[in-house]
N, C-alpha and C positions, 0 to 999 in steps of 0.2 A: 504494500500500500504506500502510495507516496504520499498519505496526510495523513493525522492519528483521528480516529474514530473512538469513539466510547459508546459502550453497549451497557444498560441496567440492570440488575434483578434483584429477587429477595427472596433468601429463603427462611423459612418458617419451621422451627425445632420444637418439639417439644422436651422439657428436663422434669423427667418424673423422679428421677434419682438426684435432683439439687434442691435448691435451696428455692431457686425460682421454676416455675413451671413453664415458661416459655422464655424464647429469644426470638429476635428478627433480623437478619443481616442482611444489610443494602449493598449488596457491589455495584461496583464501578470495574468495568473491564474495557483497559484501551490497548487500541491493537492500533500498531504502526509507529510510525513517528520514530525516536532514538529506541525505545525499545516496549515492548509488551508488557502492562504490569495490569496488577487487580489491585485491587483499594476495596474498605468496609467498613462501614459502623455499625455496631452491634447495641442493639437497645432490648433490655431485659425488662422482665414486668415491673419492677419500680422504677423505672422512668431512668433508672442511670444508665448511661449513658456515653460509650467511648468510642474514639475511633482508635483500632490499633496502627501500629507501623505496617505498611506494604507489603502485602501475602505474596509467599510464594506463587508461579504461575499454574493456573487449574480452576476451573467453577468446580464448587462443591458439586455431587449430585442433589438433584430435587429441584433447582433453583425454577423462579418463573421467572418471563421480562414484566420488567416493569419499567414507567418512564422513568425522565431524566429527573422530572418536578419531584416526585416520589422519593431518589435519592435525596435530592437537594434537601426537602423538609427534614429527613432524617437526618443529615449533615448541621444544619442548622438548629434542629435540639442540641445535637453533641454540643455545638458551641455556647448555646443559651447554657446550659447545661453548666458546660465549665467556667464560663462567667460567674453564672450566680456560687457556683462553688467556693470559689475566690474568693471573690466580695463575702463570701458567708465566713471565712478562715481570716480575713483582714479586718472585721466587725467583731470579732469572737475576741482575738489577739489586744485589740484596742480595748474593749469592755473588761478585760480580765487584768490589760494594764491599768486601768482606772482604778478596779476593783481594789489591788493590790498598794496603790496610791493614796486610796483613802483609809485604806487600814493600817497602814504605816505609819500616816497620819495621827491615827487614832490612837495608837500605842505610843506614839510619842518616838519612832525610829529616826537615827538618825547618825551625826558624825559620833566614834565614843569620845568620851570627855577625856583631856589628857590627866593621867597617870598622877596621884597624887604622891608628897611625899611618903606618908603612914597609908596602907591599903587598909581600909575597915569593910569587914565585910558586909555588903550591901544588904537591907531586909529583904526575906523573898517574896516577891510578887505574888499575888493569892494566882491561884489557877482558875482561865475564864471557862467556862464552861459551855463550849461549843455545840452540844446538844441542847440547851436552856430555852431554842428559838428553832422549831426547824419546818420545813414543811414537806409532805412525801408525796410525790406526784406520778403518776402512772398513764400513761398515755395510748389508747390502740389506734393505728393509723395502716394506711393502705399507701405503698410506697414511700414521698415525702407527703403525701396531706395525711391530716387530724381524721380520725373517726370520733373519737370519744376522749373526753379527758377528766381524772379525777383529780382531787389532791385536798389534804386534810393538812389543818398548822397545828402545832402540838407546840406548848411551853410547858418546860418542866414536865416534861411527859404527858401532859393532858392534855386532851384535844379543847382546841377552841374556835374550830369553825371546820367547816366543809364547802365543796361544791366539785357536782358532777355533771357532767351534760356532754348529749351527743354534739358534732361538727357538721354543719349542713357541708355537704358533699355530694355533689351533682352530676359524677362521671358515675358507669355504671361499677360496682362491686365485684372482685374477682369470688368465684364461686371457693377458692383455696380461704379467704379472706371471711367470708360469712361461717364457714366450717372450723376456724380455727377461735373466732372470734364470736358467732353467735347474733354478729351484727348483721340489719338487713337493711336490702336499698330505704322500705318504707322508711325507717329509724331515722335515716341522715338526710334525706330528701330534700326536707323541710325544718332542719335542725336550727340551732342557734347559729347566728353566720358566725365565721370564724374568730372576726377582728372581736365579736362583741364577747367570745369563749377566752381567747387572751388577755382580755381586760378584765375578766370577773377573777380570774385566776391571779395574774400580777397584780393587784389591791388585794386579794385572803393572800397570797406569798410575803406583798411587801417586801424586805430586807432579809426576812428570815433564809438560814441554809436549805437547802434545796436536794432534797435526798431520793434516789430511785435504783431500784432492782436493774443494770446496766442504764448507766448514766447516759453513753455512748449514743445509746438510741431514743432515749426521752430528750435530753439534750437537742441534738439534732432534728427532731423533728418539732419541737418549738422554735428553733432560730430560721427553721425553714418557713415556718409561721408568720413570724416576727419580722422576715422580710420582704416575704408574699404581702402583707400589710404595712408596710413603711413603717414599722417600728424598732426603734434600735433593740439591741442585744444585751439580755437581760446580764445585770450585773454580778446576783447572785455567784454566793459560793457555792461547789456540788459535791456532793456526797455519794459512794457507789457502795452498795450494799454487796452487791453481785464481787466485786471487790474485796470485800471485805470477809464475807463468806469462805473465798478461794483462801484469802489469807491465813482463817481460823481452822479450816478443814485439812482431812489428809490430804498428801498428794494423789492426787487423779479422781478425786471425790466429785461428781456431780454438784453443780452448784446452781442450777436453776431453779427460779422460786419453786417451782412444784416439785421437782427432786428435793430442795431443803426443808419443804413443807412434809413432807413427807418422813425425810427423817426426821424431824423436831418433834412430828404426832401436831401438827397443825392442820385442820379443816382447809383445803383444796377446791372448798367447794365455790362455783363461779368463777375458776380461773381463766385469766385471759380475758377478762373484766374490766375495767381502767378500776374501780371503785374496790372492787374485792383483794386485785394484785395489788392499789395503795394498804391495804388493812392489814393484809399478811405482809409486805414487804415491813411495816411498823412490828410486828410479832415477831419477824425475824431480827430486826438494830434491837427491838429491846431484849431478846436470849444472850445478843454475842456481848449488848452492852451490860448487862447483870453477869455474865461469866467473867467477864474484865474493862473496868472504865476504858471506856472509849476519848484518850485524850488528844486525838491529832485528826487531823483529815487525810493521815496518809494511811490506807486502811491496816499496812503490815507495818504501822508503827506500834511498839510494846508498850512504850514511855516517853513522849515527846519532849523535847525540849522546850522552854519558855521560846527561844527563836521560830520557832517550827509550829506552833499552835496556829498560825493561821496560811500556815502551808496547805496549798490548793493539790 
């Protein structure tokens, strides 16, 4: 060929044996020109989203054609994609640099004072009590959006407020999604919009520490929230129980809440719940924290340091 040509397709996988149950892959196959290559972006049922490096030469089997517009849309998530990913990691960084700014603050950190002649030893600081304000939040979502969100503030162990509510959600429901979850289309259709589920939530959170059954995943899908609706990133400190669990257990010990519900002899019942996984997730900090004061945010800490007490 004396000009390069580009030809489209997609093929369509099913993953019964992962974690996601489909994939779609967009080629791009050009032929001619300096030389013949294939190109792909791969987009998995949570909406993530990659292109890899340049495949070896070969269509899969199974592929259909499909247009060029077809690719392009797929190429174009990737990017929207990686964008908001960024900006989501450069808003998370800045909020947690803040966060650490004003608690420094607050302790009074700073240059040490030079060196006296007589050392007298200083009185020791009473220990703050970092469980005194916390709040447990549990989140069920399909992909990056909200389905349902709980969360309970507890001071000094006693609860002092709740709220739970479904996320109106308007795409249709993966059938994996209603099976693991219990939720259905009617549920979120019509739910509370999302900005207005954010806002009931950060007013019962406030300031308080911010505690969940794998941080990793509740975390992120509030910051995906939070800038789906123009609102900055919550400042809060985080807590990870799931963490915390691994740290206190043997090694190779199952540690997910219905594995540690199980062995602790705690009721399971409703799991996969936003409301029921916040109650047990609290059953579970309070066993590890009455077997041993819980005095650091680093879960495999023994005995923290006065430095180290508001280590994230």
């Amino acid at each position: 060929m004396s000009s390069a040509q580009a030809f489209y397709f997609l093929l369509h996988s099913s993953m019964s044996h992962s974690k996601y149950s489909w994939k779609r892959e967009y080629l791009k196959l050009t032929l001619g020109g300096k030389r013949d290559r294939l190109e792909s972006v791969v987009e998995y049922e949570d909406k993530t989203i990659y292109r890899p490096t340049q495949l070896a030469f070969g269509l899969p089997y199974g592929c259909q054609r499909i247009t060029k517009l077809d690719y392009t849309q797929a190429l174009l998530r990737f990017r929207k994609d990686s964008t908001a990913r960024k900006l989501l990691a450069d808003q998370e960084k800045a909020a947690r640099k803040l966060a650490d700014k004003k608690l420094n603050g607050i302790r009074g950190l700073g240059p040490a004072p030079a060196p006296a002649a007589m050392r007298v030893a200083p009185t020791p600081e009473p220990t703050t009590d970092l469980f005194g304000d916390f709040t447990i939040i549990d989140t069920e979502y399909q992909g990056d959006f909200l389905l349902e969100l709980a969360a309970i503030r507890y001071k000094n162990w006693q609860e002092v407020d709740r709220y739970e509510s479904f996320v109106r959600f308007t795409d249709w429901l993966w059938p994996k999604t209603t099976e693991l979850t219990t939720i259905t289309e009617s549920q979120v259709r019509r739910a509370t919009p999302e900005t207005a589920v954010l806002q009931k939530f950060i007013t019962l959170a406030g300031d308080s520490l911010l505690i969940a059954h794998n941080v990793g995943a509740d975390r992120s899908k509030l910051q995906h929230a939070c800038l789906r609706q123009g609102r900055e990133m919550l400042p809060n400190k985080w807590f990870c129980t799931l963490q915390l669990a691994r740290a206190r257990s043997a090694k190779g010990a199952k540690c997910g809440l219905t594995e540690l519900c199980d062995r602790l002899k705690f009721s399971n019942k409703g799991a996969h719940r936003a409301m029921s996984d916040v109650e047990r997730t609290y059953k579970v900090l309070r066993h590890f924290h009455e077997l041993e004061t819980l005095r650091s945010l680093d879960p495999k800490a023994k005995a923290a340091a006065q430095s180290q007490l508001f280590a994230a």
